[in-house]
C-alpha positions in Angstrom: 136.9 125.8 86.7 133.8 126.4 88.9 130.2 125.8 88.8 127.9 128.3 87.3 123.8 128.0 88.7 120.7 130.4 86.8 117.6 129.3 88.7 114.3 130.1 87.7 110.7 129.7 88.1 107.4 129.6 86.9 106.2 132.5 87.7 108.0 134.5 91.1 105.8 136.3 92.2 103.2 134.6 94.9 99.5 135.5 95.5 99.3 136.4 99.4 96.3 135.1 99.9 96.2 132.1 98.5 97.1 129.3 100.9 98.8 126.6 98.8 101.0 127.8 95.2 102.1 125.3 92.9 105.5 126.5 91.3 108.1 125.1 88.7 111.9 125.5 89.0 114.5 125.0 86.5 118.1 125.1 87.2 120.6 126.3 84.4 124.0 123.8 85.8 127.1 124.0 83.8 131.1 124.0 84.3 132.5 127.7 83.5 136.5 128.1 83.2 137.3 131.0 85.7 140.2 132.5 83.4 141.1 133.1 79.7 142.9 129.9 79.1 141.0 126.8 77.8 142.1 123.2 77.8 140.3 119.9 77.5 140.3 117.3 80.0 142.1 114.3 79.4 139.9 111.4 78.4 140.2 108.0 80.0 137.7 106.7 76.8 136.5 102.6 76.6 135.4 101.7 73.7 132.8 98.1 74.4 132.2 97.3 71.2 129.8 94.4 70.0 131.5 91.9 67.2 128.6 89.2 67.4 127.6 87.4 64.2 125.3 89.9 63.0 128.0 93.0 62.9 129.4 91.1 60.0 130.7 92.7 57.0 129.5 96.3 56.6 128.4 96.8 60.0 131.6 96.0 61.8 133.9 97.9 59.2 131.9 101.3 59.8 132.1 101.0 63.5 136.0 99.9 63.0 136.5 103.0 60.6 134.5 105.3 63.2 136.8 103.9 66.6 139.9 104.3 64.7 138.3 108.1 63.7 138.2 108.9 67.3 141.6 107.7 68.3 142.7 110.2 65.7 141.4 113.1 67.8 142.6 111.6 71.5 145.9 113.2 72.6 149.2 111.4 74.6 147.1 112.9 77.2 144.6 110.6 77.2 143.7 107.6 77.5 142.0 104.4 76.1 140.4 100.9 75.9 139.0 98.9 74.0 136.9 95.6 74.7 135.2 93.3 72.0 132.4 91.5 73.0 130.0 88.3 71.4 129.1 85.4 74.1 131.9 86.4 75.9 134.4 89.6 76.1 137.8 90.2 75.5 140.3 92.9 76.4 141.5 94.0 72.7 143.1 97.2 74.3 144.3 97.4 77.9 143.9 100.7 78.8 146.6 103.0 78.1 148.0 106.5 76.9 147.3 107.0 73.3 151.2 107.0 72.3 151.1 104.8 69.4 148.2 105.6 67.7 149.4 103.6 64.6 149.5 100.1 66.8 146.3 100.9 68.2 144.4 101.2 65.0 146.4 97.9 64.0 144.6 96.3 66.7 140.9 97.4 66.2 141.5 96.1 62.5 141.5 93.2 63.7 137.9 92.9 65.1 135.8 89.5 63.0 132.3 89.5 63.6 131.3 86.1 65.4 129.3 84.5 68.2 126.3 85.7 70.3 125.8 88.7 72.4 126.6 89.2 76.2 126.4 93.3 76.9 127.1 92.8 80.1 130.3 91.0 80.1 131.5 93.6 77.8 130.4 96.3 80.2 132.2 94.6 83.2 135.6 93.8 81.1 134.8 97.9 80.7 133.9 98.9 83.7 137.6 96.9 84.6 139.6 98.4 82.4 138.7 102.1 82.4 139.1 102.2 86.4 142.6 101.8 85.6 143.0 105.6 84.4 140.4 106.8 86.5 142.1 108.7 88.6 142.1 112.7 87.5 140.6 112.3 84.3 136.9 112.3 82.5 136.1 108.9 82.5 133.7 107.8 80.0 132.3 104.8 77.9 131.0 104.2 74.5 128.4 101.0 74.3 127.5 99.9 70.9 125.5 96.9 70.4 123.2 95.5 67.9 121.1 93.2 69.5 119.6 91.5 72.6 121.7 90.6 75.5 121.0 87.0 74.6 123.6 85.3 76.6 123.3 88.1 79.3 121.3 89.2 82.2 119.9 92.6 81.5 119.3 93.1 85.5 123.3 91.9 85.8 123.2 95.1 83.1 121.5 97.5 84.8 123.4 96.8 88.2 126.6 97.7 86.6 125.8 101.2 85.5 124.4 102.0 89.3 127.7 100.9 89.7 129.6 103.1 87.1 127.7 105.5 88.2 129.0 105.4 91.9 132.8 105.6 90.4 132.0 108.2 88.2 132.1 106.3 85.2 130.0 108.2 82.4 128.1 105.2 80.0 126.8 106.6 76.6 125.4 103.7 74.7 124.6 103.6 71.1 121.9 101.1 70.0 123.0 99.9 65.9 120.7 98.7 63.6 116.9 97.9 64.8 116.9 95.0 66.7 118.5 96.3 70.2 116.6 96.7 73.0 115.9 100.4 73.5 114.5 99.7 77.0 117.9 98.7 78.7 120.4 100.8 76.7 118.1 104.0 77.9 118.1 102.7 81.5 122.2 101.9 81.2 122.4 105.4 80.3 120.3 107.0 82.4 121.9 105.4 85.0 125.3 106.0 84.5 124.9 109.7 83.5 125.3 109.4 79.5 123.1 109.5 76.7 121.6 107.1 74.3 122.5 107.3 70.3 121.0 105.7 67.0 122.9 104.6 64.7 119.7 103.4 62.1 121.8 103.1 59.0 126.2 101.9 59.0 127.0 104.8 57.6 125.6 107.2 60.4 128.1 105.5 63.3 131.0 107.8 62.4 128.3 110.9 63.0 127.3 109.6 65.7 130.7 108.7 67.7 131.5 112.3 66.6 129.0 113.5 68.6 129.7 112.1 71.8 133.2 112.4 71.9 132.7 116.3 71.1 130.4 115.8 74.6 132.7 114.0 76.4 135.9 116.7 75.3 133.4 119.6 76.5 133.1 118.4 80.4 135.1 120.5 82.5 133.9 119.0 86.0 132.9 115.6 87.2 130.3 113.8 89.4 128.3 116.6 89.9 125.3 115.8 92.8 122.7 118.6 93.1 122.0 119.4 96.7 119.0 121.4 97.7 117.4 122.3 101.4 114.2 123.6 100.9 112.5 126.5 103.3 109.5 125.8 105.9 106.5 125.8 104.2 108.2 124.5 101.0 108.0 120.9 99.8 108.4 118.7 96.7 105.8 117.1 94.8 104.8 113.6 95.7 105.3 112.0 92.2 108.1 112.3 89.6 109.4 115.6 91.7 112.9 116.2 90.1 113.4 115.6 86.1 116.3 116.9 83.7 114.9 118.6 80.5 118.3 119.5 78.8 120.4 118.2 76.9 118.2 115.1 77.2 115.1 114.5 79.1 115.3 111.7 82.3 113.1 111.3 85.4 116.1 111.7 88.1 115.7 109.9 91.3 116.1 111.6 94.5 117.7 111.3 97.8 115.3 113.0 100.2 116.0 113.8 103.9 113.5 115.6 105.8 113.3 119.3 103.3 117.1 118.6 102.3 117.2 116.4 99.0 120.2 115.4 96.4 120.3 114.4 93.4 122.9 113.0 91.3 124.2 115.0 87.9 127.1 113.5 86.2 129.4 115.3 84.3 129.3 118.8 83.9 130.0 120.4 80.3 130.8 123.9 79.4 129.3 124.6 76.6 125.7 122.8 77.3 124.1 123.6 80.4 122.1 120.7 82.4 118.8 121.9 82.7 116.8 120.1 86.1 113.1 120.7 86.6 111.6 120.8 89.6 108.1 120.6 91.0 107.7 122.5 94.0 104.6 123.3 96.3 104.4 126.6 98.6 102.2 127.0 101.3 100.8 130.3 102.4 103.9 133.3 102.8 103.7 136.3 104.3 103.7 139.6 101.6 107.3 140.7 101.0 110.5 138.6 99.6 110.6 135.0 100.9 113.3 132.7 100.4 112.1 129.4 99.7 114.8 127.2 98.9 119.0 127.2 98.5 120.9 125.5 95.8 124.6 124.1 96.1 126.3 121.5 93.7 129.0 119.0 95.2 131.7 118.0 92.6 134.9 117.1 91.6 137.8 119.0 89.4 139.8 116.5 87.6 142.3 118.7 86.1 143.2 119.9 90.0 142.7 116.7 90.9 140.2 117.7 93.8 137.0 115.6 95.5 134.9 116.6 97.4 134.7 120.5 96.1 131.2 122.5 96.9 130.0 125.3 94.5 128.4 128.9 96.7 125.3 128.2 97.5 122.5 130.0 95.6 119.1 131.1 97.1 115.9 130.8 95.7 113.7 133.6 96.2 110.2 135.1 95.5 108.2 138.2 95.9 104.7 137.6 97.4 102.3 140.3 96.7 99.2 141.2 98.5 97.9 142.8 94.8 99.2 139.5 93.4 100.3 140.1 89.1 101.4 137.2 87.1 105.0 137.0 86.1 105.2 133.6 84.0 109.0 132.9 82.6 109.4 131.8 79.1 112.2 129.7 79.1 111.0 128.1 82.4 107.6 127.1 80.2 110.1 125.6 77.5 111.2 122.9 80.0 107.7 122.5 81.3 106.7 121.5 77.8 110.0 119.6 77.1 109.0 117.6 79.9 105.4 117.1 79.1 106.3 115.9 75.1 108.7 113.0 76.8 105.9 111.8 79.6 103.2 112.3 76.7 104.9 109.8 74.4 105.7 107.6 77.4 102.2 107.7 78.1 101.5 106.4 74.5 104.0 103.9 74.5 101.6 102.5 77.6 99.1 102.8 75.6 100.3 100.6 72.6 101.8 97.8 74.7 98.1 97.6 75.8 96.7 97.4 72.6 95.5 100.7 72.7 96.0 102.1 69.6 93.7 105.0 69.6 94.7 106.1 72.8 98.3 105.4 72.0 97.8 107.4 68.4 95.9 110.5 70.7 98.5 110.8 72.8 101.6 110.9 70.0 99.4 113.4 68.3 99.4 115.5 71.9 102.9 115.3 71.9 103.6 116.3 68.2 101.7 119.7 69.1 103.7 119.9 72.0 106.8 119.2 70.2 105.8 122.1 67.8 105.2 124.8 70.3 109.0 124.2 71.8 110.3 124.8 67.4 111.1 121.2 67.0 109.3 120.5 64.4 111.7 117.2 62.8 110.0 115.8 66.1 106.7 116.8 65.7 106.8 115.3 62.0 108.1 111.7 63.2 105.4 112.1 66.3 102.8 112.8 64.0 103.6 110.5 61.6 103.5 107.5 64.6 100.4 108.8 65.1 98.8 108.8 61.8 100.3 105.3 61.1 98.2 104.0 64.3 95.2 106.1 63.7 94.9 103.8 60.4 95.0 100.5 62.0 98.8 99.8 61.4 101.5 98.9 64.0 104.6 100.6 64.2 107.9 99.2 63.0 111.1 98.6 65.4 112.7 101.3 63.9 109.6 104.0 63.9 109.7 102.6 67.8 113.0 103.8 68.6 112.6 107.2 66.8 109.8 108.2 68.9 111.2 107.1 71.6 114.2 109.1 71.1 112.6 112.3 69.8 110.8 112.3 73.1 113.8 112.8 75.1 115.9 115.0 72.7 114.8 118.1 70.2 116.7 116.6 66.9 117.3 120.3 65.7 120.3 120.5 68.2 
């Protein structure tokens, strides 16, 4: 398995003359077996689920019926947990190879919905019991809860994914229902390298845990860190330099030293490229090919059980041109305008907190057209209709809120 890099940009070719370009990069990152054989990963999977009072009845049995689905598809070469939480957590699972599936399933049977909600106790039991199997395997977490951390700290929250993070611990959280706070399960996700699902109806949780256990079986490396030294004369923008557009849209931070800067990736799939945007400024080159920065990714390989491993490192070059002709790249503009739907409806969401409603209503209405011109147009219909809803005095619901949200960091045609 080794690391496959397509970089990109905006246009690149350079105008000679001009003494300070503006230029867009995107980086095509993804894991590529290097021979014909094909094999999943083992899964070290933790399962923190929420049984609080108000997963009773339906609720609970769909995400029961949709755990016990998954442990269908895990192998005796993986491995899993399972922690309950309400007030408090328990350990239903300890973490383990999937050998008896049979007992396993007995066990998540037994979940009764009851007491309050503490996420992050659940997430530290978690954090706990997956570090057990850590070792040589994709380790990853599925968060589902339906409400507010109540009995919780969500800062106590947010602390432990940085932490995950750090052990290369993948958290995908999946926010049930519409009374979860869509805030702090995107920020526990973007932290920890996952992805955020919405599970608006009971009977869509089976679809949905589908869907990120297909991601999970499709990462062939781990703890992937971008690392890029860029040239004299080369810099990053001041604000918001460094975002991924693909498969979900997140502001990344970024280490910077000096014109060397890193940035950390996660998991690395091989079927779905990580596509990383990134805002670069050029100051005056002479005519001829230039290189202006150089691209390496840091990782691990689980299934050689290596750390530490460094991909070649790929240069980043353009032509500047005395007679100076325009070479925009089309798939470089898609992430520019992926990027600008999600900022654009962040920029309404702004607006509405404010009480801005016709600002907030303009923007989602920018967004939908934006949303349109990249072919997602299930998107640009739930942007649009956000839009119109304000536009005629009337506040959005909790669930319209968390649609827009999402379809401004996703294209739901995928």
């Amino acid at each position: 398995m080794k690391v496959d890099i397509q970089p990109l940009l905006s246009d690149a070719h350079l105008d000679a003359q001009i003494r300070n370009s503006q230029r867009q990069l995107s980086l095509s990152i993804s894991a590529v077996d290097d021979n014909q054989k094909k094999s999943n990963l083992p899964l070290n999977l933790c399962l923190v689920l929420d049984r609080s009072g108000s997963m009773a009845e339906k609720s609970l049995e769909t995400v029961k019926q949709a755990a016990m689905t998954i442990v269908e598809k895990l192998t005796p070469r993986d491995r899993l947990s399972v922690i309950a939480f309400d007030h408090r957590a328990k350990v239903i699972i300890p973490n383990q190879l999937v050998e008896d599936k049979a007992k396993i399933n007995k066990q998540i049977q037994t979940l009764m919905a009851e007491g309050g909600t503490a996420i992050d106790e659940g997430m530290k039991l978690g954090i706990k019991e997956i570090a057990v199997g850590h070792r040589n395997t994709v380790s990853q977490i599925f968060l589902l809860t339906d409400g507010e951390n109540e009995h919780g700290d969500d800062r106590r929250c947010l602390k432990l994914a940085q932490i995950a993070s750090e052990y290369n611990i993948t958290i995908n959280t999946l926010g049930f229902g519409t009374h979860w706070n869509q805030d702090v399960l995107e920020q526990i996700a973007d932290r920890a390298g996952g992805t955020l699902a919405y599970i608006e109806q009971p009977e869509q949780a089976l679809t949905e845990f589908k869907r990120l256990f297909t991601r999970a079986q499709s990462v062939g490396l781990t703890n992937a860190h971008l690392m890029m030294e860029l040239m004299p004369r080369v810099r990053l923008a001041e604000l918001k330099p460094v975002a991924q557009v693909y498969p979900d849209t997140i502001e990344l931070p970024v280490q910077l030293e000096g014109n060397f800067f890193t940035v950390r990736l996660g998991d690395l799939m091989r079927n779905r490229a990580r596509v990383v945007l990134i805002n670069l400024y050029i100051n005056q080159l002479p005519p001829g090919k230039q290189q202006i920065a150089a691209v390496q990714i840091r990782y691990d390989n689980p299934v050689a059980g290596n750390e530490g491993l460094y991909s070649v490192v790929v240069p980043v070059e353009v032509e500047v041109q005395t007679q100076y002709q325009a070479a925009p790249n089309e798939r470089v503009q898609q992430s520019i305008l992926t990027l600008a739907k999600y900022r654009q409806t962040r920029i309404a969401e702004t607006k509405l907190q404010q009480g801005d409603l016709i600002g907030a209503s303009t923007m989602l209405q920018t967004a939908a057209k934006t949303a349109l011109q990249l072919g997602d147009r299930e998107g640009a219909t739930i942007l649009q209709t956000s839009a119109t809803r304000l536009q005629t005095g009337e506040d959005l619901s909790e669930g319209e809120r968390k649609k827009t949200r999402l379809v401004s960091k996703t294209i739901l045609r995928e």
